[in-house]
C-alpha positions in Angstrom: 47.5 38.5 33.0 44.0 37.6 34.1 43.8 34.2 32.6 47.5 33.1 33.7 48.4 31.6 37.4 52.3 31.1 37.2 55.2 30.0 39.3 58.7 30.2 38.5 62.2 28.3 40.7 61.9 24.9 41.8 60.4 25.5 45.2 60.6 21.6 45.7 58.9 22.1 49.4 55.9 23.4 47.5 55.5 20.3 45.3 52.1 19.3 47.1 50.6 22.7 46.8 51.3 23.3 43.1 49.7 19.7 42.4 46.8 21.5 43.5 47.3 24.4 42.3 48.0 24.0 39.0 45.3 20.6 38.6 43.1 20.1 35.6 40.4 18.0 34.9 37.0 17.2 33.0 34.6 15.8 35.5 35.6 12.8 34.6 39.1 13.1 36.2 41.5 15.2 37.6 45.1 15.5 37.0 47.4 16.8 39.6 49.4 19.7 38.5 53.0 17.8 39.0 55.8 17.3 36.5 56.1 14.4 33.9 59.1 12.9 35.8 57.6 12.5 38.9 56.7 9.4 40.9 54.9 8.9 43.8 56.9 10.0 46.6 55.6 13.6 44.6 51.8 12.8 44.4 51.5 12.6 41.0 47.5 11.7 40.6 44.8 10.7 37.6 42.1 10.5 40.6 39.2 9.6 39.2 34.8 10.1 39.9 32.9 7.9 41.8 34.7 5.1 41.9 36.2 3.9 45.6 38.2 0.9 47.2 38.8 0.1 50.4 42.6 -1.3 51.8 42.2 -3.3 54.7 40.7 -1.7 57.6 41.5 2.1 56.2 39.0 4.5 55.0 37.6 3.6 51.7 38.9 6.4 48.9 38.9 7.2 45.3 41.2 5.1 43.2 44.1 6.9 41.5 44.4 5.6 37.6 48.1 4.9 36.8 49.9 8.0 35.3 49.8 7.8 31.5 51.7 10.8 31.3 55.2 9.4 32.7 58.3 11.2 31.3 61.8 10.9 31.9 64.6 12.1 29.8 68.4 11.4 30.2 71.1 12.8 28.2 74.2 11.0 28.3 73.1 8.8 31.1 72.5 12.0 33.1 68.9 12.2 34.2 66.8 15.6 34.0 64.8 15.6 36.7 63.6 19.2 38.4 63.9 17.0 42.0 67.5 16.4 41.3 69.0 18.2 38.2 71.0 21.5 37.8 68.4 24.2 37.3 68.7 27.2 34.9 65.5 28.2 34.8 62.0 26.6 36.1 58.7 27.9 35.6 55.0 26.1 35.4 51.3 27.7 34.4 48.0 27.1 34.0 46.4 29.3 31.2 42.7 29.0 32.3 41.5 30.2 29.5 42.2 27.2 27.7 42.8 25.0 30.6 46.0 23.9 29.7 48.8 23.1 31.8 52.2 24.1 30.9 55.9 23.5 31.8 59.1 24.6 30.5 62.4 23.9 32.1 66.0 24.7 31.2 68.6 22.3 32.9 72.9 22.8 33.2 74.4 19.2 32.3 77.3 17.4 30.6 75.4 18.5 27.4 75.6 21.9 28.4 71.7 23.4 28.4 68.6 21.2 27.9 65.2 22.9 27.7 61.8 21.0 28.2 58.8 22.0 27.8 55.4 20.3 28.3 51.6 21.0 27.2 48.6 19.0 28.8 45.4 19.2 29.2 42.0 17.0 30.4 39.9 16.6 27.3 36.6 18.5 27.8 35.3 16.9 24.4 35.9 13.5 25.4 36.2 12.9 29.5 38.1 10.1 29.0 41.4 11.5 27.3 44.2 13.4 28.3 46.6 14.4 26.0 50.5 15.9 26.2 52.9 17.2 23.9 56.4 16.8 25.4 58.9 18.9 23.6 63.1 19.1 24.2 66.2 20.8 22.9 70.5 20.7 23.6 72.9 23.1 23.7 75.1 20.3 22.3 75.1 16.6 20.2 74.3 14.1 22.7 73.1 11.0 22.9 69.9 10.7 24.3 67.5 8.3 26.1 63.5 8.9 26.6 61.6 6.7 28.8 57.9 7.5 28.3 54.8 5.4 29.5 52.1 4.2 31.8 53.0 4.0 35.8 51.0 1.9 37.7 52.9 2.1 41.4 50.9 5.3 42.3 50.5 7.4 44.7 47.4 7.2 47.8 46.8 7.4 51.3 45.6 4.7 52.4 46.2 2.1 49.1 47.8 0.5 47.5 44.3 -0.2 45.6 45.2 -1.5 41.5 46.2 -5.4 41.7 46.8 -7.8 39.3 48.3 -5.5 36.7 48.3 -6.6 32.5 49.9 -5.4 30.0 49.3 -4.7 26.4 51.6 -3.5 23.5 51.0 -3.1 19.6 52.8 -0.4 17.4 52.7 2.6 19.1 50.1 2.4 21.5 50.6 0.5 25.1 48.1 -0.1 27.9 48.2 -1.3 31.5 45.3 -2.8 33.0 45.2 -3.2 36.9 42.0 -4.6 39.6 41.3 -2.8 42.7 40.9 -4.9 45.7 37.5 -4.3 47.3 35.1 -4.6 44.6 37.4 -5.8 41.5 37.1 -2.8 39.7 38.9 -3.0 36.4 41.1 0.1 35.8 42.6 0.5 32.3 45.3 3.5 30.7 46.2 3.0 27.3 48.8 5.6 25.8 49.0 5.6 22.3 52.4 8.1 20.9 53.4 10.1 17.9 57.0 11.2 17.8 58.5 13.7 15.7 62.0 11.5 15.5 63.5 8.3 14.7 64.9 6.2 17.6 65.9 2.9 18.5 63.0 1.9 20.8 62.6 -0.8 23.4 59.3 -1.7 25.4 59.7 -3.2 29.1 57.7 -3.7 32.0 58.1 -3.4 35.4 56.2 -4.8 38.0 53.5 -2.1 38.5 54.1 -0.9 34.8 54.7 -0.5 30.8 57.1 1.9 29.1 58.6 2.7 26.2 63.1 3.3 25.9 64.0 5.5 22.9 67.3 6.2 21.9 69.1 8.3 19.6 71.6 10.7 18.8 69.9 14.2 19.2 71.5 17.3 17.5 72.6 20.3 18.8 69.8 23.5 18.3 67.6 20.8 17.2 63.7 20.7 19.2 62.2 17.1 19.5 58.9 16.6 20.3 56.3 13.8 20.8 52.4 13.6 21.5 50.7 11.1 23.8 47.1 10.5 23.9 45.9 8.5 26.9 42.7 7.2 27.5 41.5 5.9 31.0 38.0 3.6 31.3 36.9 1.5 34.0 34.3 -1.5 34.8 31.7 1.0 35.9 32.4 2.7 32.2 32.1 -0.2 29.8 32.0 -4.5 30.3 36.0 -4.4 28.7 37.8 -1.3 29.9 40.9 -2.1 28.6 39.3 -2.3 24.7 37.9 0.9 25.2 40.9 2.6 26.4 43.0 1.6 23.7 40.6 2.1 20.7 40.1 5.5 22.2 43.8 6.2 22.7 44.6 5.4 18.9 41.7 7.0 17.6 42.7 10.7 19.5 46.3 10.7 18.3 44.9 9.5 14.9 43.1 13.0 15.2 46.2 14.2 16.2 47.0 17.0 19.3 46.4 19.6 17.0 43.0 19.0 16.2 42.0 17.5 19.6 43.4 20.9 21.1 41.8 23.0 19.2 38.3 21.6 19.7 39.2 21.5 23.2 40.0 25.3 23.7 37.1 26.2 21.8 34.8 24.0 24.1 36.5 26.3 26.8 35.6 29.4 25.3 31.9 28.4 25.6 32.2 27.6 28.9 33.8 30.9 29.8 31.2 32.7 27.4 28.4 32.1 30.0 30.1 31.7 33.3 32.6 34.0 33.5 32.4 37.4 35.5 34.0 40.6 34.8 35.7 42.6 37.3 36.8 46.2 36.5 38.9 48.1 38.9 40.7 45.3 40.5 43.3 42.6 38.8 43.9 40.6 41.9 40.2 39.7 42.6 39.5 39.1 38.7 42.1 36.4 38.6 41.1 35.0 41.9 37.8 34.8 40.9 38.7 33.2 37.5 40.8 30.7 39.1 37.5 30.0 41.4 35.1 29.5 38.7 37.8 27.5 36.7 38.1 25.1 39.3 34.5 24.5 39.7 34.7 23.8 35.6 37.0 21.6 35.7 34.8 19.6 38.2 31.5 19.7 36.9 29.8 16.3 35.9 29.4 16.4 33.0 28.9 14.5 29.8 26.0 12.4 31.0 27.2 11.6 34.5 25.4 11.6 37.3 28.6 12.0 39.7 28.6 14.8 42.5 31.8 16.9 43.5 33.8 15.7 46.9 34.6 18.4 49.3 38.1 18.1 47.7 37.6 18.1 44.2 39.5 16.0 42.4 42.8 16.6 43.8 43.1 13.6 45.3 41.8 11.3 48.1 41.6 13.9 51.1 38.5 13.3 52.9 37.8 10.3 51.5 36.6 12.0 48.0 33.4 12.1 49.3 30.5 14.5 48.5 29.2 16.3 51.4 27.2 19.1 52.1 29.2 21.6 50.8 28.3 20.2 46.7 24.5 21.8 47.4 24.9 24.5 50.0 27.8 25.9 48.2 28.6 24.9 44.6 25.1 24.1 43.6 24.4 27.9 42.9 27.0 28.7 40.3 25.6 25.7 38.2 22.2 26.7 39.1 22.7 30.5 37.2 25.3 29.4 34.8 24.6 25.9 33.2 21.5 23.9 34.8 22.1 21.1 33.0 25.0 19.9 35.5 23.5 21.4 38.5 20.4 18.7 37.3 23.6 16.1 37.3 24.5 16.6 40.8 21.0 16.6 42.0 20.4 13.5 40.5 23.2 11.8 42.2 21.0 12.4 45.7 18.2 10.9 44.0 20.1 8.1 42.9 21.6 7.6 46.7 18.3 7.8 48.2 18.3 4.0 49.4 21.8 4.7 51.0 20.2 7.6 53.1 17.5 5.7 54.0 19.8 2.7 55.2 21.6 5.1 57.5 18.0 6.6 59.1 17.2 2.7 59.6 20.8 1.9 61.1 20.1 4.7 63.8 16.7 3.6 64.1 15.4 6.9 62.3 12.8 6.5 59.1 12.8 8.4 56.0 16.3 9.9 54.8 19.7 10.9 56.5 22.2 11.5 54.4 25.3 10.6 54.5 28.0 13.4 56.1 30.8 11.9 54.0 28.5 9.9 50.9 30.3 7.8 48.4 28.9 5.6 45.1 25.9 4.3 46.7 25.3 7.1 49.5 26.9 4.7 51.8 28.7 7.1 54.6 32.3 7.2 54.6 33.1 8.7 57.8 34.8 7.3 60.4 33.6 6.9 64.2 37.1 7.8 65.1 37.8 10.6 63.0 40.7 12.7 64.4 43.8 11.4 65.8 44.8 13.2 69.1 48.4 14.4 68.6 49.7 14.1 71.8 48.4 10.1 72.3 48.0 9.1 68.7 44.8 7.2 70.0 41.8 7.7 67.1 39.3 10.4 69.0 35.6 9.5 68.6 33.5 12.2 67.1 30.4 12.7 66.5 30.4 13.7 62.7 28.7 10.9 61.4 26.1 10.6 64.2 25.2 13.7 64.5 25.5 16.0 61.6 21.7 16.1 60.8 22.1 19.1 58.6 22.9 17.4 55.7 19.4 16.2 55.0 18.1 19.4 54.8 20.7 20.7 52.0 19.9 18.2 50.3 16.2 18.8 50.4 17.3 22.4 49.9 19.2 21.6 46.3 16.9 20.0 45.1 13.9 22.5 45.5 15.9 25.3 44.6 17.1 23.4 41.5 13.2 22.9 41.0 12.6 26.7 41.3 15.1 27.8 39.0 14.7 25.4 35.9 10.8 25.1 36.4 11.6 21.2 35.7 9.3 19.4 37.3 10.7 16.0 36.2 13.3 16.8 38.9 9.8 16.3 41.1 8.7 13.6 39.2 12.2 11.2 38.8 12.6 11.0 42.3 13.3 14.5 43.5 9.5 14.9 45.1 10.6 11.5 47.1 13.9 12.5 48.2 12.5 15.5 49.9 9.7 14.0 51.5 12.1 11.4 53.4 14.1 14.1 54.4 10.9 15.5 56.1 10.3 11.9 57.5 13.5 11.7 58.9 13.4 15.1 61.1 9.9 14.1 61.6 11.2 11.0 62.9 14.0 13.0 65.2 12.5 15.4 66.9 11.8 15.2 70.5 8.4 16.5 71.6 8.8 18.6 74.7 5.7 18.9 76.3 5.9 21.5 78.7 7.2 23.9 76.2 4.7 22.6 73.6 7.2 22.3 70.8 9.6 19.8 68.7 13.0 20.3 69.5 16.2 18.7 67.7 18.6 17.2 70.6 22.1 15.8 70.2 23.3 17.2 66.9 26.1 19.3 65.6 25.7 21.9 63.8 27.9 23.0 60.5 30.3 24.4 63.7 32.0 21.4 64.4 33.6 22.4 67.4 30.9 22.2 69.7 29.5 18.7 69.6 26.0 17.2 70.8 24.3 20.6 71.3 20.4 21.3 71.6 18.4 23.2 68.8 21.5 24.6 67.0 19.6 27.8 65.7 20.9 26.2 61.9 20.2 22.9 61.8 16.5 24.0 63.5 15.6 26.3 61.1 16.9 24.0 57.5 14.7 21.6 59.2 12.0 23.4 59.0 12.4 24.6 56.1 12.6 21.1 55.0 8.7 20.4 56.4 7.9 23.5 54.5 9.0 22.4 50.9 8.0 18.9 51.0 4.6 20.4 51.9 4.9 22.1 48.6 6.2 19.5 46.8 3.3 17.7 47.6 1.2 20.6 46.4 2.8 20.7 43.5 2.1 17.7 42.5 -1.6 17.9 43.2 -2.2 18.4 38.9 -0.5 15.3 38.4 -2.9 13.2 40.8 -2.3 9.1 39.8 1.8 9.8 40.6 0.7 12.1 43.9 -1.4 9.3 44.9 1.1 6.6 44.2 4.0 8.4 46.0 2.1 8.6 49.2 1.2 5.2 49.0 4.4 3.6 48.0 6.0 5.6 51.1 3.2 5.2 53.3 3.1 9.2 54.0 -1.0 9.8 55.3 0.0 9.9 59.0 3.4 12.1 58.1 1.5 14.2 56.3 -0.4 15.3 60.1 2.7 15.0 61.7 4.7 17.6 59.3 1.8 20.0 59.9 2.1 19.5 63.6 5.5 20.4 63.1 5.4 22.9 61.1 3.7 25.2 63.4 5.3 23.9 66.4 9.3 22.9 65.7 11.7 25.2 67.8 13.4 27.4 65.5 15.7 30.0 67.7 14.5 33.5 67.1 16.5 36.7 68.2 16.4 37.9 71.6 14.2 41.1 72.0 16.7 43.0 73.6 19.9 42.2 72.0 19.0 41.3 68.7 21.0 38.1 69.0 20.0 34.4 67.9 22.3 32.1 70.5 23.9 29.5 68.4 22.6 26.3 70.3 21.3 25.9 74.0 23.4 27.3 76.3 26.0 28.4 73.8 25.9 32.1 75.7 27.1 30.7 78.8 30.2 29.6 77.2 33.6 30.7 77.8 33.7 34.2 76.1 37.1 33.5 74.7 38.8 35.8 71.9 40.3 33.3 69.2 44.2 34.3 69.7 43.3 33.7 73.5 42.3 30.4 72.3 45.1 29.9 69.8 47.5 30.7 73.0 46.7 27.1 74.5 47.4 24.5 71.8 50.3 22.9 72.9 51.0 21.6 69.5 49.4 23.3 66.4 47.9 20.0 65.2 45.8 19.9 67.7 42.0 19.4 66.7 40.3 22.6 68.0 36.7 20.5 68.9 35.7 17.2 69.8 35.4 16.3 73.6 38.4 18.1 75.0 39.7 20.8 72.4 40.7 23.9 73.0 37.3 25.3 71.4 34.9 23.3 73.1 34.0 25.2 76.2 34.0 28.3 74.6 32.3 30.4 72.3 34.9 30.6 69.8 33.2 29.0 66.5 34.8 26.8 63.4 32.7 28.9 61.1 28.9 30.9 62.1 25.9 28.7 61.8 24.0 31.4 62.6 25.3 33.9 60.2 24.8 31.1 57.3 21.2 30.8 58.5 20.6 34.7 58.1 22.3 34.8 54.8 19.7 31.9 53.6 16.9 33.3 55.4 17.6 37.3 55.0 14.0 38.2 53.6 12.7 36.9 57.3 15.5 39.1 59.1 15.7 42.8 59.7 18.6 44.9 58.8 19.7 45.7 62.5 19.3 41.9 63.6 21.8 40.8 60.8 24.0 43.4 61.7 24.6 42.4 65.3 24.4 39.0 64.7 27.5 39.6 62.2 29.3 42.1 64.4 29.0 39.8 67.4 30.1 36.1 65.7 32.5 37.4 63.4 34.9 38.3 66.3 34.3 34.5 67.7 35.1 32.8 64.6 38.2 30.9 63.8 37.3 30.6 60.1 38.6 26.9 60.7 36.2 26.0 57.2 37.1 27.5 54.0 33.4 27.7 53.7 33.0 30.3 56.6 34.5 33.5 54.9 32.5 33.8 51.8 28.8 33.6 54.4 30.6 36.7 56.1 31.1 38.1 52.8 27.8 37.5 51.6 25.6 39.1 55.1 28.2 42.0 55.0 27.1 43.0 51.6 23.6 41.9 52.5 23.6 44.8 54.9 25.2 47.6 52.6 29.2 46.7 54.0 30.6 45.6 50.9 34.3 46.9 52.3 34.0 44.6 55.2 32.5 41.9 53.0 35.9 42.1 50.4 38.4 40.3 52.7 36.5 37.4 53.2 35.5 37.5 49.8 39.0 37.5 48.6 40.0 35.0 51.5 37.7 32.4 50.0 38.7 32.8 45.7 42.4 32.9 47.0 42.4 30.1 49.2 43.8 27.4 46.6 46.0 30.4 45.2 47.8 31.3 48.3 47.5 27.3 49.9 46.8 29.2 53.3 44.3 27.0 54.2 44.8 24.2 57.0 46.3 20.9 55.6 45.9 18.7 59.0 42.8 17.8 61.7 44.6 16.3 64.3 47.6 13.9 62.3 45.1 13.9 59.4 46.1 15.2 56.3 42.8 17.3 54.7 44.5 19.2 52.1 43.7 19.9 48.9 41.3 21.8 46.7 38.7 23.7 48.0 35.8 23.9 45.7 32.8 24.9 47.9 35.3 28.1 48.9 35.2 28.3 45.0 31.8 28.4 45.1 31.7 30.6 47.6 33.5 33.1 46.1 31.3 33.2 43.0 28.4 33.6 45.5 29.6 36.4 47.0 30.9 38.2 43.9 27.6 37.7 42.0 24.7 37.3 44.7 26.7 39.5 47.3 28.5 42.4 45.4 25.9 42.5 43.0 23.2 41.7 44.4 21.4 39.3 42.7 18.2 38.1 43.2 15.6 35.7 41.5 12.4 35.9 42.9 9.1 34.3 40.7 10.9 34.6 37.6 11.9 38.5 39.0 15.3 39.1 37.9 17.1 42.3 40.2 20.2 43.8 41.3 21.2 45.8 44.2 24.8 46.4 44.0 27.4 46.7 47.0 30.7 46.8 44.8 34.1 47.2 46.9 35.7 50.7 46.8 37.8 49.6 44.4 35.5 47.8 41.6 34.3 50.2 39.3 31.8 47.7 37.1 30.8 44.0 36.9 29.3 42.2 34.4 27.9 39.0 33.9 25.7 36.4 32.8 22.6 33.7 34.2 20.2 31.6 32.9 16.9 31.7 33.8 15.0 28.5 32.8 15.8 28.3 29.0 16.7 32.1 29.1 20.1 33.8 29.4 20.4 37.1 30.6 23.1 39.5 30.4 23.5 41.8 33.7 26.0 44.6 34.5 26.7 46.6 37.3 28.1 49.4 38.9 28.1 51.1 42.1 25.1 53.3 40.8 22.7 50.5 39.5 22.3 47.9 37.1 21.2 46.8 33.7 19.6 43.4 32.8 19.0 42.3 29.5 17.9 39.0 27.4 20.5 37.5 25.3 
């Protein structure tokens, strides 16, 4: 089925990889796709938006809520636990459809067989609720003993974070309430229950958290069942999280699961209504791409927050959950065509880190904007000086990420003009937008190096989106988003020019006459690498062609341990032309109107061979230039590379000693971009709405829709044309 991703057997070494596999979430939170009984040792998560701590000297990372959704059952003393217990059968799946995570187990004890099964799902009516149903059954009479509840000793990398836990307990309902350490969030999980059987029922606490005991005799043949609604708020929510959380809790079971499920699938339907795409022809890419787009759902900010996406999702706190580049470079499109509205939300949360960006530019002696390579609540940057850890020394290796990744600016100045173009909101322009781009501007302004005896601005010292070669001149990528940043906050200004008094009163509050002549210097005069006349080629960065021509097996052959960190001073990579992913084959993929055919072509014959794909963003940019230049057959492994990254979990999990996996949502992204912009062919130009379809051999029709401003359009295609109607 196209809707269904499934596993069946206990596969216990796999218990990281199905957390992410089979997450859900609202926006608000994510909940790892782990079983009820589960404790931390498992990775069990409620990792939550936008709101960090910092432990010690560690990185600073999202804080996990304590698990509401804690389950244990025992029958006669004999716990049934899928880590431990005798297994009959085992299966878990996430009906995406609905976005519902299920579980059903069958277990071999003293009572003979005991089936569980388990329902939950991440409220998309209400981002703060999370509800279960939690159902068993015996083979045989036996006595049996529930322990159900809140666990506060959870799971993180570098925590623990939640302090100074209290508890609450009243009827059925029962809340923990914990403080992180940094910043004194408050974190509060109230759980309020509805059983479907009478027990003898005892309430304890343990030291990091609040459960309930419920015993009873439970009859042969006979299914049991009970429903949890559990609400999570914080400080940066509401002034008392903990009164929230529980009038919400007992108001959603008072609703009851039913109810609260139904409203939820039918929330989900709408969704799916406008962003899913059809695939006819080919099962496996359908569900891949489903999966892809359902994981971007599940992450959109929605509801009224003004949140972005971390480069992990919400699966947990790999790479800091921060929001890099990725959010506007490579998930910003699907929201964009499918529902503006949140790509507005994650636009704004630039705008509303502007001062953080600004502090960085300052703190490297830089004006206007740089934003952050790894941004968290307030912009601030995340990332580590020491960002690797060598694997033979376990000394920290100091990169250059934070120093040097310039390119980020320029997405960001990017987003938000292409969120400008589609929507036709100028408010975007007006509520900060305009001023965002405009210090992105200043800040390259700011960075360039004038070098006189070529007569041109040139960008020194910075690393391009290929990490693996650091402190390079004019990477051809980072040049060329530069000046494409100069270009638009030219037009930004210009379009501004009917709104006069604000125009007037931005330039002034920034100080911007002189950067005005500056950006026009530039503009005709920063160094963008073009292609060489006879080859065809656009070198990567200075120098990069007198680099070790290296294949990547050749490469591969010299790790000494497979750990090892490819780039960086002394990696494997670093004297050769072997690439993490192709800057230069993003840049022609942005850029393709200014390209010819033949010069995208080599360009993608000669870097695709030098790529490592060490990025889950690479594939899908191959994807998309391949079907750019009519090669949809070489474009489909990439594209299915990228939509079944989180599927297969063949992605890599470690950078250096560091663990970075998790969820990949800018591959998700990627692979929506290169079904729907690259396979068919999309293309909005001044309201122009056209396809030019590549499909794959085996896709016989695609079908879709976008919105366009307050318009939604319905488009199909197939490998003879397209149609492309108004809703």
């Amino acid at each position: 089925m196209s809707w269904i991703i499934s596993e069946a057997g206990r596969q216990l070494e796999k218990t990281i990889d199905f957390g992410n596999k089979f997450l859900i979430g609202n926006g608000y939170f994510g909940y790892r796709g782990t079983m009820e009984e589960y404790g931390k040792e498992e990775l069990p998560a409620c990792n939550l938006s936008g709101i960090y701590d910092q432990q010690g000297t560690a990185w600073r990372e999202p804080i996990n809520a304590p698990n509401g959704l804690y389950t244990q059952l025992f029958v006669e003393d004999e716990p049934h636990d899928l880590r431990t217990g005798e297994i009959v059968a085992h299966s878990q799946q996430l009906d995406m459809l609905r976005a519902i995570h299920q579980r059903k187990t069958v277990f071999s004890g003293r009572a003979g067989k005991v089936t569980i099964e388990s329902d939950r799902f991440a409220s998309s009516t209400d981002n703060h609720l999370l509800h279960m149903i939690y159902s068993f059954s015996l083979e045989k009479t036996a006595r049996v003993r529930l322990v159900t509840g809140i666990d506060g000793d959870v799971w993180d990398i570098n925590g623990p974070h939640l302090f100074d836990y209290s508890y609450y307990s009243e009827s059925r309902t029962i809340a923990v309430t914990a403080v992180s350490g940094e910043l004194g969030h408050k974190i509060a999980v109230a759980d309020t229950i509805s059983l479907s059987f009478e027990g003898e029922v005892r309430i304890f606490e343990t030291e990091k958290g609040l459960f309930r005991q419920i015993e009873f005799i439970a009859q042969a043949g006979k299914s049991y069942h009970f429903t949890k609604a559990v609400a999570v708020y914080t400080s940066q929510d509401v002034e008392i999280p903990l009164e929230q959380a529980i009038k919400a809790s007992f108001s959603a079971n008072k609703t009851g699961y039913k109810l609260a499920k139904s409203k939820h699938v039918e929330e989900w339907k709408e969704r799916w209504t406008m962003s899913d795409v059809l695939i006819e022809g080919d099962e496996k890419a359908q569900l891949a791409l489903r999966y892809s787009i359902y994981q971007l759902l599940i992450l959109a900010p929605q509801h009224g927050q003004t949140t972005s996406i971390p480069a992990r999702g919400l699966s947990g706190q790999t790479y800091k959950g921060a929001v890099f580049w990725d959010t506007e470079m490579f998930m910003l499109p699907f929201f964009l065509h499918t529902d503006p509205e949140t790509a507005k939300n994650l636009i704004k949360y630039r705008i509303q880190t502007l001062d953080g960006a600004r502090a960085k530019a300052a703190e490297y002696g830089f004006r206007g904007a740089f934003y952050a390579w790894e941004s968290q609540e307030n912009g601030q940057d995340a990332c580590s000086d020491y960002n690797v850890t060598d694997v033979f020394t376990n000394r920290p290796m100091r990169t250059y990420f934070r120093d040097k990744q310039i390119h980020i600016s320029s997405a960001v100045a990017y987003g938000i003009w292409q969120t400008y173009v589609m929507t036709d909101d100028r408010s975007l322009l007006l509520n900060g937008g305009a001023e965002v781009i405009l210090e992105c501007a200043r800040f390259y302004s700011s960075y360039a190096y004038y070098q006189a005896e070529k007569k041109r601005f040139e960008l020194v010292d910075v690393i391009g989106p290929d990490e693996y070669h650091e402190r390079v001149y004019n990477n051809a990528y980072t040049n060329k988003m530069a000046a494409y940043t100069i270009d638009i906050a030219v037009k930004a200004l210009e379009a501004l020019r009917d709104v006069p008094d604000y125009r007037e009163a931005l330039i002034r509050k920034l100080d911007y006459q002189e950067d005005m002549e500056q950006l026009a210097a530039m503009s005709a005069e920063l160094y963008v690498p073009a292609p060489n006349d006879e080859t065809g080629l656009i070198e990567q960065f200075d120098g990069y062609f007198k680099l070790e021509d290296a294949t990547v097996e050749a490469v591969r052959s010299r790790l000494i341990d497979p750990k090892e960190y490819w780039g960086g001073a002394y990696g494997v990579a670093a004297d050769t032309q072997v690439l993490k992913q192709a800057d230069v084959v993003l840049l022609l993929t942005l850029f393709k109107e200014e390209y010819t055919e033949e010069v995208k072509r080599k360009n993608w014959q000669y870097y695709e061979p030098r790529t490592e794909h060490g990025s889950s963003l690479s594939p899908c940019i191959y994807a998309l230039l391949a079907c750019d230049i009519g090669d949809p057959e070489w474009a489909y492994p990439y594209f299915m590379k990228t939509a079944s990254v989180d599927l297969t979990g063949e992605s890599k999990q470690f950078a250096g000693t560091i663990y970075i996996g998790g969820t990949h949502p800018a591959a998700n992204g990627g692979a929506w971009m290169a079904a729907v912009l690259g396979f068919a062919g999309l293309e909005i130009r001044e309201g122009k709405i056209t396809v030019t379809p590549q499909l794959p051999e085996k896709w016989q029709k695609m079908s879709f829709k976008i919105q366009v401003k307050e318009d939604v359009y319905q488009v199909e295609v197939t490998k003879e044309g397209g149609n492309i109607w108004k809703q």
